[in-house]
TIMIMI-735559 format. One record per residue: residue in one letter; x, y, z negated of N, C-alpha, C in turn; residue number from 0. Coordinates in Angstrom, 1 decimal. Layout:
@aa: A | neast: X | nnorth: Y | nup: Z | caeast: X | canorth: Y | caup: Z | ceast: X | cnorth: Y | cup: Z | i: NUM $
...
END
This chain:
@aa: X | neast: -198.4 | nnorth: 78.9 | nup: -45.0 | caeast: -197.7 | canorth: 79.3 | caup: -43.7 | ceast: -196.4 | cnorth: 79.9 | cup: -44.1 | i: 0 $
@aa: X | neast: -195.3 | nnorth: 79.4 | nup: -43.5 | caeast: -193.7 | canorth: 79.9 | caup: -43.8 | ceast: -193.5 | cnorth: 80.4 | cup: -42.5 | i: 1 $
@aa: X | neast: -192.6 | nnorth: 81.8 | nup: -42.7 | caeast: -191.9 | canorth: 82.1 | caup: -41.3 | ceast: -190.7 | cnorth: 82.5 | cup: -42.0 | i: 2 $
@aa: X | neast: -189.8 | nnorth: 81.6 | nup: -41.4 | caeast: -188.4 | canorth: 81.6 | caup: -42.2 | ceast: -187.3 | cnorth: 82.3 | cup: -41.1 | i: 3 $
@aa: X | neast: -187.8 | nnorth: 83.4 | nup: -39.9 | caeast: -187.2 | canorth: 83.4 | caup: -38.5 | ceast: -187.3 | cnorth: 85.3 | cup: -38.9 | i: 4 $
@aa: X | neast: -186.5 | nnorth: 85.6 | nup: -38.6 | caeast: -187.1 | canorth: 87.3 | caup: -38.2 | ceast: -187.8 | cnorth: 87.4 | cup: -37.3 | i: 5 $
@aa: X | neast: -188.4 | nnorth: 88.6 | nup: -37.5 | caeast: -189.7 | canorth: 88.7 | caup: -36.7 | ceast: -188.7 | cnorth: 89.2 | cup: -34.9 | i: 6 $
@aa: X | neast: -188.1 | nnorth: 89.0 | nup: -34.6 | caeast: -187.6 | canorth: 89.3 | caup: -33.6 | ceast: -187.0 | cnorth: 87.9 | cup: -32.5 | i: 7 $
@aa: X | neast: -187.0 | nnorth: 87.0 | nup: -33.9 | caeast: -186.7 | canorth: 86.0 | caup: -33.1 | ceast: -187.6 | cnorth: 85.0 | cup: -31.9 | i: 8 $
@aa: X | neast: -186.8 | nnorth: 84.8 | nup: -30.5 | caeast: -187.8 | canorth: 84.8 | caup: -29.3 | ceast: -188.6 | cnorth: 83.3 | cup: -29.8 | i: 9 $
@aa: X | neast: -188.1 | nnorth: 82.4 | nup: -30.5 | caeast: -188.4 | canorth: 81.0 | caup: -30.6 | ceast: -189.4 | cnorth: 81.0 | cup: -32.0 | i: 10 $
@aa: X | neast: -189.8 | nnorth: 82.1 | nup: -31.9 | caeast: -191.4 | canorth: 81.5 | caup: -32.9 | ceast: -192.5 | cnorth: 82.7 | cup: -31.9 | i: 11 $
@aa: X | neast: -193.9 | nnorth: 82.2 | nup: -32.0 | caeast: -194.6 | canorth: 82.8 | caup: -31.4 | ceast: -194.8 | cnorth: 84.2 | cup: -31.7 | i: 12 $
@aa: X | neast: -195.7 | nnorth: 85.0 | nup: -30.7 | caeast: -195.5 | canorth: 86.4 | caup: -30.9 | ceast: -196.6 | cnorth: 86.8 | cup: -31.7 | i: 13 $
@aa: X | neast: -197.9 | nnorth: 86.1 | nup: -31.5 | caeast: -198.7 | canorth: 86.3 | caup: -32.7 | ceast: -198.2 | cnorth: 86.1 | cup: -34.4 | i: 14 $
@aa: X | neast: -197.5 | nnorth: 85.0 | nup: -34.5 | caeast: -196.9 | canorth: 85.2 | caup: -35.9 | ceast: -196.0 | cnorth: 86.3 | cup: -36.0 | i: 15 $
@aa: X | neast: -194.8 | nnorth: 86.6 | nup: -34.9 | caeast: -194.2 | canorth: 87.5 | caup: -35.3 | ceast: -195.0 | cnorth: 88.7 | cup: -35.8 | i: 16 $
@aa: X | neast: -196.1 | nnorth: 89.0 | nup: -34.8 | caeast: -197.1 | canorth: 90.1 | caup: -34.9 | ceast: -197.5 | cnorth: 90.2 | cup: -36.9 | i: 17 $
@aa: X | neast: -197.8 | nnorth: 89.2 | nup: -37.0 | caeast: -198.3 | canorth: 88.7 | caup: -38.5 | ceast: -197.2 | cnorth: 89.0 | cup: -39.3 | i: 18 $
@aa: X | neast: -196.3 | nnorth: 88.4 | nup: -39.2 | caeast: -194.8 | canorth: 89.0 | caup: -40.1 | ceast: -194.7 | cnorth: 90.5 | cup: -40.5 | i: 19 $
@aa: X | neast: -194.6 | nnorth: 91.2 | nup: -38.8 | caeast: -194.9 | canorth: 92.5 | caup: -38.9 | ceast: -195.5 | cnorth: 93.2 | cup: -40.0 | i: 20 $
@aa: X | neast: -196.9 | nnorth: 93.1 | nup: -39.7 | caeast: -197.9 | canorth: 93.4 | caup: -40.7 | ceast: -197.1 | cnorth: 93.2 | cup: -41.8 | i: 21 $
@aa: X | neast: -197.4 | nnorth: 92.3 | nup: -42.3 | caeast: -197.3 | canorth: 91.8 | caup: -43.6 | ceast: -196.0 | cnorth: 92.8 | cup: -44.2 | i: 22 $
@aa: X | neast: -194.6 | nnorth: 92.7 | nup: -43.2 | caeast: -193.4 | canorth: 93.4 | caup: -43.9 | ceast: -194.0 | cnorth: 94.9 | cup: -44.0 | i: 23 $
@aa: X | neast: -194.4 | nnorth: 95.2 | nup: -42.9 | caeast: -194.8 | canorth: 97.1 | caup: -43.4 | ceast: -196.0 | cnorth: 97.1 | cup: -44.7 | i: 24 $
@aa: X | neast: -196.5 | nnorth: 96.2 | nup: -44.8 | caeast: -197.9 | canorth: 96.2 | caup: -46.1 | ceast: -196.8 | cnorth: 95.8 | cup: -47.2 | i: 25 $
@aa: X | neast: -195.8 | nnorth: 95.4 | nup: -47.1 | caeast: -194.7 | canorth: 95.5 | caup: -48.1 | ceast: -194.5 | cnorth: 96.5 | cup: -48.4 | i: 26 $
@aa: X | neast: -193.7 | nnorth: 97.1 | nup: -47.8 | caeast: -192.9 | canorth: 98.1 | caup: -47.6 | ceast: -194.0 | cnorth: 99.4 | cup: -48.0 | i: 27 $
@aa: X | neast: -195.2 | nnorth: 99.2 | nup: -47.9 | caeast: -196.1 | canorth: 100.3 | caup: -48.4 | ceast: -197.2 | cnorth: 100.3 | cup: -50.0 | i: 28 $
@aa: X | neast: -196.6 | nnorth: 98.5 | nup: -49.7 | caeast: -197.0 | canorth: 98.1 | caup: -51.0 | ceast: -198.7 | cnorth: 98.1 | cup: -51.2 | i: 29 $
@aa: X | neast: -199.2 | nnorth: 97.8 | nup: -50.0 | caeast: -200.7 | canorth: 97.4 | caup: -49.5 | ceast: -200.9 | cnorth: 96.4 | cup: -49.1 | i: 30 $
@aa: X | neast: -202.4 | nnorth: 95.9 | nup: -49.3 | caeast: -202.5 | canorth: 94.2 | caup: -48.8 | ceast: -204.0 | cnorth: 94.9 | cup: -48.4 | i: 31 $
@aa: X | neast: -204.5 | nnorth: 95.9 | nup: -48.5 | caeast: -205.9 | canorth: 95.6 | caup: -47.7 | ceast: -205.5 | cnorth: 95.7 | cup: -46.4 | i: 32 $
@aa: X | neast: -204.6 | nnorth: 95.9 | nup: -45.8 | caeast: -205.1 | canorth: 95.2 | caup: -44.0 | ceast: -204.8 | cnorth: 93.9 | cup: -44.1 | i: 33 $
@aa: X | neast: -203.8 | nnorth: 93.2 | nup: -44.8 | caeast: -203.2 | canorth: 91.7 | caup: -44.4 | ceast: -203.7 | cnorth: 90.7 | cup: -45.3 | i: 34 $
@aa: X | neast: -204.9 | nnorth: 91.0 | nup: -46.4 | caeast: -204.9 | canorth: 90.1 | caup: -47.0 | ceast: -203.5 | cnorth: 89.3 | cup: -48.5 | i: 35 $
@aa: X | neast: -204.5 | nnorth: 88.3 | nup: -48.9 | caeast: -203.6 | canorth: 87.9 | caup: -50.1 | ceast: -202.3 | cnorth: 87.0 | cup: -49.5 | i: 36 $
@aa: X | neast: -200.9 | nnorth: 87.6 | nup: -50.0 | caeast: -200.0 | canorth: 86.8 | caup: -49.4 | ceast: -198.7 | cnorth: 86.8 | cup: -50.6 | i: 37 $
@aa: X | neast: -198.1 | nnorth: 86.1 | nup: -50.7 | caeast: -196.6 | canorth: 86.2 | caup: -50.7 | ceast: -195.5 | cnorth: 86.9 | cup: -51.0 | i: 38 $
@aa: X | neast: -194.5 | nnorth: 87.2 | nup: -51.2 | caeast: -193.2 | canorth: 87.4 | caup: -50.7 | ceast: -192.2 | cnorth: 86.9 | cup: -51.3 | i: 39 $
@aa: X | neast: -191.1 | nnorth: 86.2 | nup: -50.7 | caeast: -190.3 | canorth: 85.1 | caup: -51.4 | ceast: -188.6 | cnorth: 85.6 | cup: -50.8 | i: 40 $
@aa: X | neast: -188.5 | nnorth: 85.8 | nup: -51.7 | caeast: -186.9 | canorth: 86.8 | caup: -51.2 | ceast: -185.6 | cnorth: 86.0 | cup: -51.2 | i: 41 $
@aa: X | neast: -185.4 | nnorth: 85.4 | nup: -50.5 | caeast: -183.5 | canorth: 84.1 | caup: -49.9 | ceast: -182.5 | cnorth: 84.4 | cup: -50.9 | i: 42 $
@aa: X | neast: -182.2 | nnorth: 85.5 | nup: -51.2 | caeast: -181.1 | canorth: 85.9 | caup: -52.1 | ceast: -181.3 | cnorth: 85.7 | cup: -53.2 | i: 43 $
@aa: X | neast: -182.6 | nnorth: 86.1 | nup: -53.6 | caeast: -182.9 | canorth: 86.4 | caup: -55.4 | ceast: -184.0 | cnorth: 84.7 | cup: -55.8 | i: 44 $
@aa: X | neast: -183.9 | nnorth: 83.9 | nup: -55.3 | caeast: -184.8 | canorth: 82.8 | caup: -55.6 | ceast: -186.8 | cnorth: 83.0 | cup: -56.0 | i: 45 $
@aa: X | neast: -186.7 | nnorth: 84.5 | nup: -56.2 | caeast: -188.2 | canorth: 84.8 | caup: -56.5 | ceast: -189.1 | cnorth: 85.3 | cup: -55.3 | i: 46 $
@aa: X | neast: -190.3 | nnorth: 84.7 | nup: -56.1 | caeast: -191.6 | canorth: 85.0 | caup: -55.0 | ceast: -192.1 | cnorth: 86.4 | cup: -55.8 | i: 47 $
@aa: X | neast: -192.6 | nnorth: 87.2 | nup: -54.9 | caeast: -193.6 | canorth: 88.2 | caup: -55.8 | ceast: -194.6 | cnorth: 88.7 | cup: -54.9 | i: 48 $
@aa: X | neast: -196.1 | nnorth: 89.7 | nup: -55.7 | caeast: -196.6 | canorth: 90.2 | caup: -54.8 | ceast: -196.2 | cnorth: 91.3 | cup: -54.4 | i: 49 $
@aa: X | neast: -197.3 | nnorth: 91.5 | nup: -53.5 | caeast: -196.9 | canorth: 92.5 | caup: -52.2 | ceast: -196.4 | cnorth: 93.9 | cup: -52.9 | i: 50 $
@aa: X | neast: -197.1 | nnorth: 94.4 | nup: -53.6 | caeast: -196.8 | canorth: 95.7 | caup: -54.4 | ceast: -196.0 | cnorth: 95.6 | cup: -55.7 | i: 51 $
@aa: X | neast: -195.1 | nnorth: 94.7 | nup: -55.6 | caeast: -194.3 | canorth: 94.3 | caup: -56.7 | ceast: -192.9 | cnorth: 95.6 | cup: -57.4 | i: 52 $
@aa: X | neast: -192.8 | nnorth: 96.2 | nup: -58.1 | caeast: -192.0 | canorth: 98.0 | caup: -58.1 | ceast: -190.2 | cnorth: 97.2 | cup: -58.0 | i: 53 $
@aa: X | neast: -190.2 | nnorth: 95.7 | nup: -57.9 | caeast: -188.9 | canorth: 95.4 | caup: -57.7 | ceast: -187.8 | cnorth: 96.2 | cup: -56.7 | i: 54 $
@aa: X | neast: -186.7 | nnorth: 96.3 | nup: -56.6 | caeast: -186.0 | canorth: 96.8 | caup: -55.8 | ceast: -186.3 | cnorth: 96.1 | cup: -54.3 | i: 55 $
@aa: X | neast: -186.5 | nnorth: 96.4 | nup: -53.3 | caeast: -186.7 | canorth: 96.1 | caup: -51.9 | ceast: -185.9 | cnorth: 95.2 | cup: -51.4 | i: 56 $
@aa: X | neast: -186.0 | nnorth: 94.4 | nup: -51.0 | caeast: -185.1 | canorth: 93.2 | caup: -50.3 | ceast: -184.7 | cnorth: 93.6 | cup: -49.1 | i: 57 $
@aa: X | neast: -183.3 | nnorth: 92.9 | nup: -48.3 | caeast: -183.5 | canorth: 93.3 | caup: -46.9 | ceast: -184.4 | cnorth: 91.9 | cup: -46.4 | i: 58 $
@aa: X | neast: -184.8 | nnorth: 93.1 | nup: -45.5 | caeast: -186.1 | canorth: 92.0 | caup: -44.5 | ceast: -184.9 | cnorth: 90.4 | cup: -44.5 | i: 59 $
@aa: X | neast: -183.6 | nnorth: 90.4 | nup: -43.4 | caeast: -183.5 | canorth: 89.3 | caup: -43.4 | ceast: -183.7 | cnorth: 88.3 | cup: -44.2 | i: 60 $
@aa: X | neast: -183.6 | nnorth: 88.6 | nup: -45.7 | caeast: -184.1 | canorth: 87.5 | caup: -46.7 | ceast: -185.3 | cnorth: 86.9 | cup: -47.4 | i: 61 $
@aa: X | neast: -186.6 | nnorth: 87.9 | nup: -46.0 | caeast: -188.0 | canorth: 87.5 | caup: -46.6 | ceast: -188.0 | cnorth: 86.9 | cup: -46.2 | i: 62 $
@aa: X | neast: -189.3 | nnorth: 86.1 | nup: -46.6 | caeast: -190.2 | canorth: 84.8 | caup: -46.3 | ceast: -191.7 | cnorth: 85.1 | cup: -46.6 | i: 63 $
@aa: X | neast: -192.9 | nnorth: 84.6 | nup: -46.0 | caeast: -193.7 | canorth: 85.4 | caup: -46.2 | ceast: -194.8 | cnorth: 83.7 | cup: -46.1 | i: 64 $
@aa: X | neast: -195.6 | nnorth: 83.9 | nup: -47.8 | caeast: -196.3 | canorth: 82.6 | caup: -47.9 | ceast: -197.8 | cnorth: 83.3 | cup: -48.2 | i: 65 $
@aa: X | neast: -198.0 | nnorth: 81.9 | nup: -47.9 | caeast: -199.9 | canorth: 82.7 | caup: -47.7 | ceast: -200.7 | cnorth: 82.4 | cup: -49.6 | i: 66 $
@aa: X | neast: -199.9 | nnorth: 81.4 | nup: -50.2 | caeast: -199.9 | canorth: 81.0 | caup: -51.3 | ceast: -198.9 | cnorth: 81.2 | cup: -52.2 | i: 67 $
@aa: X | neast: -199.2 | nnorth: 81.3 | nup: -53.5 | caeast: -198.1 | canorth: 80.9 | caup: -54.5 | ceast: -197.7 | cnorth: 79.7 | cup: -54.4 | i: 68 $
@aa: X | neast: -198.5 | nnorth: 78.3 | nup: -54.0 | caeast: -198.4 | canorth: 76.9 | caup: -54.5 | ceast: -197.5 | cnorth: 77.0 | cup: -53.4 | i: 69 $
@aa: X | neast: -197.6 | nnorth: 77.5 | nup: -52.1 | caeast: -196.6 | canorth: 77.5 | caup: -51.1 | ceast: -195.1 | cnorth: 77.8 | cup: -51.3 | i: 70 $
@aa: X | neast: -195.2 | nnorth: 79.1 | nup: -52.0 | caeast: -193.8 | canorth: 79.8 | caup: -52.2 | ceast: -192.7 | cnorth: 78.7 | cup: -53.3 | i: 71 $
@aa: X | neast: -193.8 | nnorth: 78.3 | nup: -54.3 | caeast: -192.9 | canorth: 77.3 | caup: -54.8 | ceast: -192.6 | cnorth: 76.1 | cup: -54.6 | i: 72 $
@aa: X | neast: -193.3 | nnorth: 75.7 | nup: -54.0 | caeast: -193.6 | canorth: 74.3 | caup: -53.2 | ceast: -192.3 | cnorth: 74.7 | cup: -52.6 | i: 73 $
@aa: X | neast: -191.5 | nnorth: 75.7 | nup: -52.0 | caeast: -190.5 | canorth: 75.9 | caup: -51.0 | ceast: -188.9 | cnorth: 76.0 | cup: -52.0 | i: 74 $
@aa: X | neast: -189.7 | nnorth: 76.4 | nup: -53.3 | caeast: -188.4 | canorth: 76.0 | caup: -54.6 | ceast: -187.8 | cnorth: 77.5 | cup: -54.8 | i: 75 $
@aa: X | neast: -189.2 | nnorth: 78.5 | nup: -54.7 | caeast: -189.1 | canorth: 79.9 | caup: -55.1 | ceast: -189.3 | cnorth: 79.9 | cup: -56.8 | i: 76 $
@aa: X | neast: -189.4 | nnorth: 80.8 | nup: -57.7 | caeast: -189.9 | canorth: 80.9 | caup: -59.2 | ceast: -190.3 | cnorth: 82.1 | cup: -59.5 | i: 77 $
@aa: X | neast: -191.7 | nnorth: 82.5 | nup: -59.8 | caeast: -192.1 | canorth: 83.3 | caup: -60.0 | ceast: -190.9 | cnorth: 84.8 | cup: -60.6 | i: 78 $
@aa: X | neast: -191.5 | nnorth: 85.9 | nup: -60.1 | caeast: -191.1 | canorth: 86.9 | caup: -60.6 | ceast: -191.7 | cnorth: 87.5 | cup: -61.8 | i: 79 $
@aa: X | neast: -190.9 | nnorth: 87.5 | nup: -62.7 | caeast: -191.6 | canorth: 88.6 | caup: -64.4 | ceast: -191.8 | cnorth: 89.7 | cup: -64.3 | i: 80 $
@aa: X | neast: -191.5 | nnorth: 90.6 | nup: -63.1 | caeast: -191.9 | canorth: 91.9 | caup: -63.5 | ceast: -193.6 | cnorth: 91.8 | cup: -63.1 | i: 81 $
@aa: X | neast: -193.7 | nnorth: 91.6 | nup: -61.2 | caeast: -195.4 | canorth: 91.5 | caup: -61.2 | ceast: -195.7 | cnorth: 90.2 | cup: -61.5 | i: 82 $
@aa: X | neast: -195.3 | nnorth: 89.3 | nup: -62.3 | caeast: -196.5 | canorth: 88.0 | caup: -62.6 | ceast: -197.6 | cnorth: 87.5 | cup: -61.3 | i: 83 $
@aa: X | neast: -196.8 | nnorth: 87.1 | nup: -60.3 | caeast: -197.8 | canorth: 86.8 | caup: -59.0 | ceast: -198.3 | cnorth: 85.7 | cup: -59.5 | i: 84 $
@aa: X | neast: -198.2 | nnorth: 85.0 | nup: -60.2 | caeast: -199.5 | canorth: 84.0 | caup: -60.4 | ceast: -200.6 | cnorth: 84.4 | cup: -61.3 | i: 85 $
@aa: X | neast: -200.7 | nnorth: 85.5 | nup: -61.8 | caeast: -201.6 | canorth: 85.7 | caup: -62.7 | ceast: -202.7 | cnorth: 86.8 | cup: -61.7 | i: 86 $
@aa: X | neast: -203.9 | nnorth: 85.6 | nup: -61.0 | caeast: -204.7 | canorth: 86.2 | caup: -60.0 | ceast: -204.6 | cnorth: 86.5 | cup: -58.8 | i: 87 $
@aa: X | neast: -203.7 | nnorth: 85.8 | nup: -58.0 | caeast: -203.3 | canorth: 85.6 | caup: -56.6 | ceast: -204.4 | cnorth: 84.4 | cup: -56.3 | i: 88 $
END
């Protein structure tokens, strides 16, 4: 699942935005037991990482939020070296 829109934007549904939501604050806190295994694929820096990744913080407009690794690169992301998201996602 790709949401490539800010969560503010009126032309994607409110339940995904709702989902976006989540998922950016479980970022930003660097927790995944409420949202589950997901993602983060940052527009600027070409890399996907996980959620508790100690990288410096992206601005939101440049997330992307995949429910897979095969997703994030399928989208022409490349893993990140510092958390290694393919190793048990």
């Amino acid at each position: 699942m790709v949401h490539l829109h800010a969560p503010t934007d009126p032309t994607i549904p409110v339940s995904l935005a709702l989902e976006d939501d989540a998922r950016w604050q479980a970022m930003l806190d660097r927790d995944t037991a409420s949202t589950g295994p997901f993602v983060i694929a940052v527009a600027s820096t070409g890399i996907y990482c996980r959620v508790g990744c100690p990288a410096r913080r992206p601005l939101r407009k440049n997330v992307s939020f995949y429910d897979t690794v095969e997703d994030a690169r399928a989208a022409g992301y490349r893993a990140c070296k510092r958390c290694h998201p393919d190793d048990g996602l």
